[in-house]
N, CA, C and O atoms as a GROMACS GRO file, in nm:
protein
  360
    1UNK      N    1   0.604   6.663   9.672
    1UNK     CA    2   0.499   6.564   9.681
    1UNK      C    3   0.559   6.428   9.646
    1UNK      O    4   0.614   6.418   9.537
    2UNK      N    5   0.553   6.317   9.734
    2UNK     CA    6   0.564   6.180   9.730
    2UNK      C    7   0.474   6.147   9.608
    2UNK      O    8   0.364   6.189   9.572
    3UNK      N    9   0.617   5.996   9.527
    3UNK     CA   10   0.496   5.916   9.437
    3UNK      C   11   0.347   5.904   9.465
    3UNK      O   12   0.263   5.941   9.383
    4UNK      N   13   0.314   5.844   9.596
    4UNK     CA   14   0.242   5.751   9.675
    4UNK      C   15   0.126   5.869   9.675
    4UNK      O   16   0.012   5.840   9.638
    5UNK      N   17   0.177   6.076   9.740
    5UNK     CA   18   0.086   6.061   9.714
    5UNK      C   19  -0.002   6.160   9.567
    5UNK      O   20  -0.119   6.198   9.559
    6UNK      N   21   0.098   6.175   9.483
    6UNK     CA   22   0.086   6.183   9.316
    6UNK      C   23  -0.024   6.127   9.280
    6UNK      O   24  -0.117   6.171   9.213
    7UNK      N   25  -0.008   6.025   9.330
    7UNK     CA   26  -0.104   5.890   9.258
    7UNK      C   27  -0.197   5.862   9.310
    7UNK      O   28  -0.274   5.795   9.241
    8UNK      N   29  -0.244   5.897   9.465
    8UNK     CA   30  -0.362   5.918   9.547
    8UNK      C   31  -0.448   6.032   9.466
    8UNK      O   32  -0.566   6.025   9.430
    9UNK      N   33  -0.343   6.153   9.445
    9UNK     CA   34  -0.402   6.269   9.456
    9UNK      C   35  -0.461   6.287   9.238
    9UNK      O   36  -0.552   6.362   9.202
   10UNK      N   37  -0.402   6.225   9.168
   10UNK     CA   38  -0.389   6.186   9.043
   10UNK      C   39  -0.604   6.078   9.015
   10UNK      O   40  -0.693   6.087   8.930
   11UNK      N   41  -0.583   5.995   9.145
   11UNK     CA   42  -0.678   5.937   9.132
   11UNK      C   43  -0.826   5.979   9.158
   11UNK      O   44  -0.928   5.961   9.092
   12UNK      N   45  -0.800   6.054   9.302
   12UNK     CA   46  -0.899   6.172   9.341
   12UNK      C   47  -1.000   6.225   9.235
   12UNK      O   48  -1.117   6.215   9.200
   13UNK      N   49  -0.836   6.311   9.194
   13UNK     CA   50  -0.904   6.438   9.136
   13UNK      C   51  -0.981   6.376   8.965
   13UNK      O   52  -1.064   6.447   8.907
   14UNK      N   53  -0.931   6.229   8.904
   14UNK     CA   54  -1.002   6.169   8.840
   14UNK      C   55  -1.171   6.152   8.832
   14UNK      O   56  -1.261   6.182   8.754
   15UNK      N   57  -1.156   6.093   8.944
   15UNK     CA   58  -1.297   6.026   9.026
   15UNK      C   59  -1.433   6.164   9.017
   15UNK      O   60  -1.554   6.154   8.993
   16UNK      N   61  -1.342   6.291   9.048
   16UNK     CA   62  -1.416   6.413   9.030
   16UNK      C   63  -1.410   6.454   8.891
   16UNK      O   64  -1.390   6.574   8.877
   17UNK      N   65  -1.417   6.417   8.830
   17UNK     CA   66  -1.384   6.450   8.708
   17UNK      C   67  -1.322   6.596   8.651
   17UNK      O   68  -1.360   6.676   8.566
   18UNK      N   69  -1.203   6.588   8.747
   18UNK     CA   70  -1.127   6.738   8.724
   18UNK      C   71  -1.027   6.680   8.620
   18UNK      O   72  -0.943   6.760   8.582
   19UNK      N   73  -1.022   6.570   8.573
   19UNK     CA   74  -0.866   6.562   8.425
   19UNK      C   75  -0.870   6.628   8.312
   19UNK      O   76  -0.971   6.637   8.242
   20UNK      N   77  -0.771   6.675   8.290
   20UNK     CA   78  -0.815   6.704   8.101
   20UNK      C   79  -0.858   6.559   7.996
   20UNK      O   80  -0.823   6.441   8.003
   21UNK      N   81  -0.960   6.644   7.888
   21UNK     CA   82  -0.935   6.523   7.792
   21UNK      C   83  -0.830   6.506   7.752
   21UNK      O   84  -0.741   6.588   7.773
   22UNK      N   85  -0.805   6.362   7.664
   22UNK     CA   86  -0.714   6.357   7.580
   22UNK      C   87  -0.663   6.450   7.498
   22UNK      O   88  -0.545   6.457   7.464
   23UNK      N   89  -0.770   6.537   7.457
   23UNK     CA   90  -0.703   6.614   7.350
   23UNK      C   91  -0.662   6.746   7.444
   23UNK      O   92  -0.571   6.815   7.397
   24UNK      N   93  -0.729   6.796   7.591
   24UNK     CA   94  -0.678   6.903   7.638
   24UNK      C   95  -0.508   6.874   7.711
   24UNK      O   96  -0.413   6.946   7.740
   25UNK      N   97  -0.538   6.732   7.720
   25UNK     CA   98  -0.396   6.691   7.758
   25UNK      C   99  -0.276   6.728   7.684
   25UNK      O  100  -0.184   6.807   7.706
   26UNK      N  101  -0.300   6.666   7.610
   26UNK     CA  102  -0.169   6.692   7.473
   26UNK      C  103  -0.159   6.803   7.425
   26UNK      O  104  -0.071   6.821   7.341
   27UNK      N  105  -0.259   6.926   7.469
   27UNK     CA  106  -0.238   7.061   7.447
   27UNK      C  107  -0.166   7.108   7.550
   27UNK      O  108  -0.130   7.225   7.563
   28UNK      N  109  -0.147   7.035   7.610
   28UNK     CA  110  -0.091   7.100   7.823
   28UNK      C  111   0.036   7.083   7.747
   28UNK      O  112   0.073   7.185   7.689
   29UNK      N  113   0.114   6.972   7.734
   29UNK     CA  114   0.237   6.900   7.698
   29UNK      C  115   0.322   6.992   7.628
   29UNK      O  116   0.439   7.029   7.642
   30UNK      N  117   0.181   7.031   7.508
   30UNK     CA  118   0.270   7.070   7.413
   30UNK      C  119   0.306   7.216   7.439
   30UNK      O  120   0.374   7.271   7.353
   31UNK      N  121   0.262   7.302   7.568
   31UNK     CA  122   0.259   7.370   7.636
   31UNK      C  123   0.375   7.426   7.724
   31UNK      O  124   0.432   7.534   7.740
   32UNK      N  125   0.381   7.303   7.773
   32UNK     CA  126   0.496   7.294   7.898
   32UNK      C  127   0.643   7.292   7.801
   32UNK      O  128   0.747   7.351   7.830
   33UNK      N  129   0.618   7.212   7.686
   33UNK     CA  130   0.738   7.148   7.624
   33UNK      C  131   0.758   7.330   7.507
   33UNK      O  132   0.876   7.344   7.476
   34UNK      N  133   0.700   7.406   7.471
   34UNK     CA  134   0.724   7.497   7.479
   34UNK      C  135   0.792   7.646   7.521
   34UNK      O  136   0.863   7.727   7.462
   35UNK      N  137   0.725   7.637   7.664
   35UNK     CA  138   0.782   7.684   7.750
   35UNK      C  139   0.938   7.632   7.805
   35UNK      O  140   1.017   7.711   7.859
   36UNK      N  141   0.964   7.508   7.785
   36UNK     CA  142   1.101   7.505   7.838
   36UNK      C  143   1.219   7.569   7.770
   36UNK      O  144   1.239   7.544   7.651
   37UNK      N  145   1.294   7.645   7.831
   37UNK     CA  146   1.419   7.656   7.803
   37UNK      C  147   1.531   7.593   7.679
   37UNK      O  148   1.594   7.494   7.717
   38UNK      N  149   1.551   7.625   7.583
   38UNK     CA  150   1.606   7.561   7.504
   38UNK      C  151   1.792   7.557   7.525
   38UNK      O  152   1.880   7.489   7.473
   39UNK      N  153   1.791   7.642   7.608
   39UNK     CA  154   1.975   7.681   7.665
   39UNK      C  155   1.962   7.609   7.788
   39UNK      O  156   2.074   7.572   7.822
   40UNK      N  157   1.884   7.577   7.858
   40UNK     CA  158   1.855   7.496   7.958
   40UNK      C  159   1.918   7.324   7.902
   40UNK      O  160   1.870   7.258   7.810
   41UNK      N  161   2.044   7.283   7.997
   41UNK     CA  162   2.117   7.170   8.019
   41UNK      C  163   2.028   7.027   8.054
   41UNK      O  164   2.067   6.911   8.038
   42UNK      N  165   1.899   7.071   8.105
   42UNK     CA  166   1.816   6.967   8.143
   42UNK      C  167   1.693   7.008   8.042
   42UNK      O  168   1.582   6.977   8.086
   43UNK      N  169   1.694   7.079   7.901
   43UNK     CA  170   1.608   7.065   7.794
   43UNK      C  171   1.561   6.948   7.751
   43UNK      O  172   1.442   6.918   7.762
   44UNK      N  173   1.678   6.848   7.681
   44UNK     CA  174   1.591   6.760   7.674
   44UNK      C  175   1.528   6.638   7.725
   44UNK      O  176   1.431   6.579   7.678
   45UNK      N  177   1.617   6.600   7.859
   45UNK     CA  178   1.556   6.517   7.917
   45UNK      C  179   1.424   6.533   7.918
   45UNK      O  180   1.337   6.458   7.873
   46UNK      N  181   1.411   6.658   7.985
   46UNK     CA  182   1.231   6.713   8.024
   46UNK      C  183   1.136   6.745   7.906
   46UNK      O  184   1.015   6.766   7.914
   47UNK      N  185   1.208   6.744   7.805
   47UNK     CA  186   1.102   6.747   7.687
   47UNK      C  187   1.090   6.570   7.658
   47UNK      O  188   0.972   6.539   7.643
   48UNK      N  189   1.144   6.504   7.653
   48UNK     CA  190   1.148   6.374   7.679
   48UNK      C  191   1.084   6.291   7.778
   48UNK      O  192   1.057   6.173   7.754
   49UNK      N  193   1.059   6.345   7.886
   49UNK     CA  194   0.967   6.302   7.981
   49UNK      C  195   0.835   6.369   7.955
   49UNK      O  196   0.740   6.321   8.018
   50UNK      N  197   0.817   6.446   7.894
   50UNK     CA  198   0.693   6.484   7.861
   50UNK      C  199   0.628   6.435   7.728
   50UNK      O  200   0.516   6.383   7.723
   51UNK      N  201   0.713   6.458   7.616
   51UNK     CA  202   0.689   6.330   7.539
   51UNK      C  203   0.633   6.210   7.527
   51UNK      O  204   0.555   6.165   7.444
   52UNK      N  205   0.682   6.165   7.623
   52UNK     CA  206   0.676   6.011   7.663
   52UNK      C  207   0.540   6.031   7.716
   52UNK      O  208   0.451   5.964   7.662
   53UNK      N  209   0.506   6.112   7.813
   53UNK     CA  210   0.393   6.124   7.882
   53UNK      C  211   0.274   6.131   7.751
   53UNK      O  212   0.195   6.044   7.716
   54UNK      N  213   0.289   6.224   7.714
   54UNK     CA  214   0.246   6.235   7.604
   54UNK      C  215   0.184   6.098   7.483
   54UNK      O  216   0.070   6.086   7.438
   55UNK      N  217   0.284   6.027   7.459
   55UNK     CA  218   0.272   5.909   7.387
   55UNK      C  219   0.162   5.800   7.523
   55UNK      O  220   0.076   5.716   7.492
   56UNK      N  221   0.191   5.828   7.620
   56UNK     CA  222   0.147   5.707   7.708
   56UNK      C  223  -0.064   5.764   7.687
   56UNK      O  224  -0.165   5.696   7.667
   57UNK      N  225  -0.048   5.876   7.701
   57UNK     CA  226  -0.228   5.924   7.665
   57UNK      C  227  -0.256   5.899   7.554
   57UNK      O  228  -0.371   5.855   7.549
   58UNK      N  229  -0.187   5.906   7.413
   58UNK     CA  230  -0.224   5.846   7.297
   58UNK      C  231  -0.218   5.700   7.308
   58UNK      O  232  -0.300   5.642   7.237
   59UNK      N  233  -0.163   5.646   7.362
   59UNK     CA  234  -0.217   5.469   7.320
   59UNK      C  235  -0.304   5.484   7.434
   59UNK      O  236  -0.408   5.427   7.400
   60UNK      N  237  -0.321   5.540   7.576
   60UNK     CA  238  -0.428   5.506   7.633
   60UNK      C  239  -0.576   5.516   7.518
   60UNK      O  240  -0.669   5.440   7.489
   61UNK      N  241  -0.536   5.640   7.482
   61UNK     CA  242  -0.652   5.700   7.386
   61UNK      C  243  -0.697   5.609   7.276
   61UNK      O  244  -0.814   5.573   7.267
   62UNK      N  245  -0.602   5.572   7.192
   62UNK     CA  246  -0.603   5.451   7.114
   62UNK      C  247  -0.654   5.337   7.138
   62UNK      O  248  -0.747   5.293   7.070
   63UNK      N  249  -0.596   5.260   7.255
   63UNK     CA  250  -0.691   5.179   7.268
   63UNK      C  251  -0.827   5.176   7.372
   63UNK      O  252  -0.886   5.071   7.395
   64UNK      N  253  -0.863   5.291   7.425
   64UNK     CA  254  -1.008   5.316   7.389
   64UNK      C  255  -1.067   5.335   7.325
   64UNK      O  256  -1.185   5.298   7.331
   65UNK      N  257  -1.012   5.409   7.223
   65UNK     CA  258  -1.143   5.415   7.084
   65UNK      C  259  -1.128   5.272   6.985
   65UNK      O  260  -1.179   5.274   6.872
   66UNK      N  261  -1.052   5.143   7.038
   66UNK     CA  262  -1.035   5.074   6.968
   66UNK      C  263  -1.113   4.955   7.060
   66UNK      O  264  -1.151   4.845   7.020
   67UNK      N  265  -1.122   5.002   7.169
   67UNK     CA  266  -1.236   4.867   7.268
   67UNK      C  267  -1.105   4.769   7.329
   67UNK      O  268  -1.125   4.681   7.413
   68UNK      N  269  -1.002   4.792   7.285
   68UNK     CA  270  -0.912   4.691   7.377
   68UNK      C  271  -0.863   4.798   7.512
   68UNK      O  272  -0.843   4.919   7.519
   69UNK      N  273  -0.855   4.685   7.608
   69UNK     CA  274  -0.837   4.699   7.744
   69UNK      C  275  -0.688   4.789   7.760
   69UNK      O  276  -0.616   4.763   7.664
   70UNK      N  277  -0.639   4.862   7.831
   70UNK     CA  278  -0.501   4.938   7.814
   70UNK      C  279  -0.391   4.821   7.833
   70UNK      O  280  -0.437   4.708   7.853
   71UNK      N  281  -0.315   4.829   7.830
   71UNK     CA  282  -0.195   4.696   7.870
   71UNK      C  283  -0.185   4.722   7.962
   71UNK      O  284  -0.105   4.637   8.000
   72UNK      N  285  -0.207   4.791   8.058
   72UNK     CA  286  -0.160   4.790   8.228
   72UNK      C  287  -0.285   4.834   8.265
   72UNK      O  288  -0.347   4.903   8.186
   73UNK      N  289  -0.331   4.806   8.368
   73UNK     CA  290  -0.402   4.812   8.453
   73UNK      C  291  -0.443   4.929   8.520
   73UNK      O  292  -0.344   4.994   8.486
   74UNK      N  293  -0.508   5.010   8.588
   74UNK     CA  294  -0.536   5.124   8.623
   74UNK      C  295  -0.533   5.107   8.760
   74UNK      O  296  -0.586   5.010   8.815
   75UNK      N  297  -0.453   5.226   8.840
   75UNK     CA  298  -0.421   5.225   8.968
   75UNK      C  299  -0.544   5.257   9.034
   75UNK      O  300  -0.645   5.315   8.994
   76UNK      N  301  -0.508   5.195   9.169
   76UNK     CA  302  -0.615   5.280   9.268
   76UNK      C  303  -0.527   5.307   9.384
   76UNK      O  304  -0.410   5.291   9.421
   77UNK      N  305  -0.670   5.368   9.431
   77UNK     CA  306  -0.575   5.435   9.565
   77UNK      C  307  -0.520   5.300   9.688
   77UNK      O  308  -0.435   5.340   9.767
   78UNK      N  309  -0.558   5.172   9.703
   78UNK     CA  310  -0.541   5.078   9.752
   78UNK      C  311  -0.383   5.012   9.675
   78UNK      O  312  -0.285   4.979   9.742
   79UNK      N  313  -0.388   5.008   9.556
   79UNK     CA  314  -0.277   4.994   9.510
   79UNK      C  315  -0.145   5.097   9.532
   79UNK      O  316  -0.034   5.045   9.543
   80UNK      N  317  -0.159   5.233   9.538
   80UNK     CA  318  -0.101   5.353   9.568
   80UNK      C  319  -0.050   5.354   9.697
   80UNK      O  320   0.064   5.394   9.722
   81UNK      N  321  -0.164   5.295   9.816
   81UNK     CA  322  -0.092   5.299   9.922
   81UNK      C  323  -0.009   5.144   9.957
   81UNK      O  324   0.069   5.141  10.052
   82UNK      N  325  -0.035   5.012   9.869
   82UNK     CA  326   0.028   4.904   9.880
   82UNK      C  327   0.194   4.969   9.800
   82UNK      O  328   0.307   4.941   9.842
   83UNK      N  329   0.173   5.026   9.723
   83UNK     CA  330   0.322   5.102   9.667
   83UNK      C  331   0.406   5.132   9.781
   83UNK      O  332   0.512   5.080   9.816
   84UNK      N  333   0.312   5.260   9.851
   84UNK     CA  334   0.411   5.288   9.969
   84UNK      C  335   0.484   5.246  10.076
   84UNK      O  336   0.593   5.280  10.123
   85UNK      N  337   0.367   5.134  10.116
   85UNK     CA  338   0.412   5.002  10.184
   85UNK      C  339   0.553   4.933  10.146
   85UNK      O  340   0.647   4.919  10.225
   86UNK      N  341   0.550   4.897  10.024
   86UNK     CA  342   0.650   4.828   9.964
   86UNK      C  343   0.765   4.926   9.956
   86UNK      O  344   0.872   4.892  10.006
   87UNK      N  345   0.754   5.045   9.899
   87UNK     CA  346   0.860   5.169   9.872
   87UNK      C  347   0.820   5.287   9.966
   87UNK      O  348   0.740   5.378   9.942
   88UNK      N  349   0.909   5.260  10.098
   88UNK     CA  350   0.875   5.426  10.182
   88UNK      C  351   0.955   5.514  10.200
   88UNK      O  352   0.948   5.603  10.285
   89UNK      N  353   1.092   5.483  10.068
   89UNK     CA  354   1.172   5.603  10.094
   89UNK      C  355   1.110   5.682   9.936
   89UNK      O  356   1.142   5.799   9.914
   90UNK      N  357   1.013   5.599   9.826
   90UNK     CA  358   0.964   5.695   9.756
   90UNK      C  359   0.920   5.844   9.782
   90UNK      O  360   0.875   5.913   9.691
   0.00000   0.00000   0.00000
């Protein structure tokens, strides 16, 4: 699956309200980051990218329960496909 359409399909399934909460989120993570391989050569990058993922739903989370706006902006699918436009070997 293309960035372009990750982020279509990311937005969708939002809109329907199929996401986890915050807190079922960070149970997924801590899930996946579990399950990985610890003899596995690409361990920690990928616990590291999930991490990170991870941290990016806590300050989303944060600053919603704090009333400030996220620091970036929230995609749409108009933006998603101006991405592809710009990047079409994504």
């Amino acid at each position: 699956m293309q960035k372009t359409d990750v982020l279509i399909t990311v937005i969708d399934m939002a809109r329907a309200g199929l996401g986890f909460t915050p807190s079922d989120a960070m149970a997924q993570i801590a899930e996946l980051i579990a399950e990985e391989d610890v003899e596995n050569p690409l361990y920690d990058s990928r616990v590291e990218r999930l991490l990170r993922l991870g941290a990016c739903i806590w300050s989303l989370r944060r600053d919603t329960l704090e009333g400030r706006a996220p620091s970036a902006s929230m995609p749409t699918v108009a933006s998603a496909r101006a991405f592809e436009d710009l990047n079409p070997a994504s």
